[in-house]
C-alpha positions, 0 to 999 in steps of 0.5 A: 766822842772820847771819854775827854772830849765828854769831860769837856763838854760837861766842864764848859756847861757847868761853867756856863751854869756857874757864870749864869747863877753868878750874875743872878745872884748878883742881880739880886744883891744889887737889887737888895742893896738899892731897897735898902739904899733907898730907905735909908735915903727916906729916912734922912728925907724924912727926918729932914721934914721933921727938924722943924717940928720935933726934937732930935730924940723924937726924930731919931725915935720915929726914923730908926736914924741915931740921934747923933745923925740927926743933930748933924743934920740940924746942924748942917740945915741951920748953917745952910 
């Protein structure tokens, strides 16, 4: 085997090694962004179950959402 082909062979396995750890990391990402989505999305939730029992301060308060957010949702609920 030549010293060329050897660099060869080393530069297509660290491709591969590239390529592996790309889409692992990618899968990670992907899972940290569905948690997070996921707790926002029960936030909301949350806050929705809330509108009728507490005011949007209290809400905002108790679901980490800005007061502004929740406002909009009561809004959109008594329009509905």
């Amino acid at each position: 085997m030549t010293l060329l082909e050897i660099k060869e062979r080393e530069l297509q396995k660290g491709i591969k090694i590239g390529i592996e750890q790309g889409i692992e990391l990618g899968i990670e990402q992907g899972i940290e962004q569905g948690i997070e989505q996921g707790k926002e999305e029960e936030k909301v939730e949350i806050a929705q179950n809330l509108l009728d029992v507490l005011d949007d301060e209290t809400i905002a308060s108790a679901t980490g959402l800005e007061v502004e957010e929740v406002r909009q949702m009561r809004l959109l609920t008594m329009k509905g």
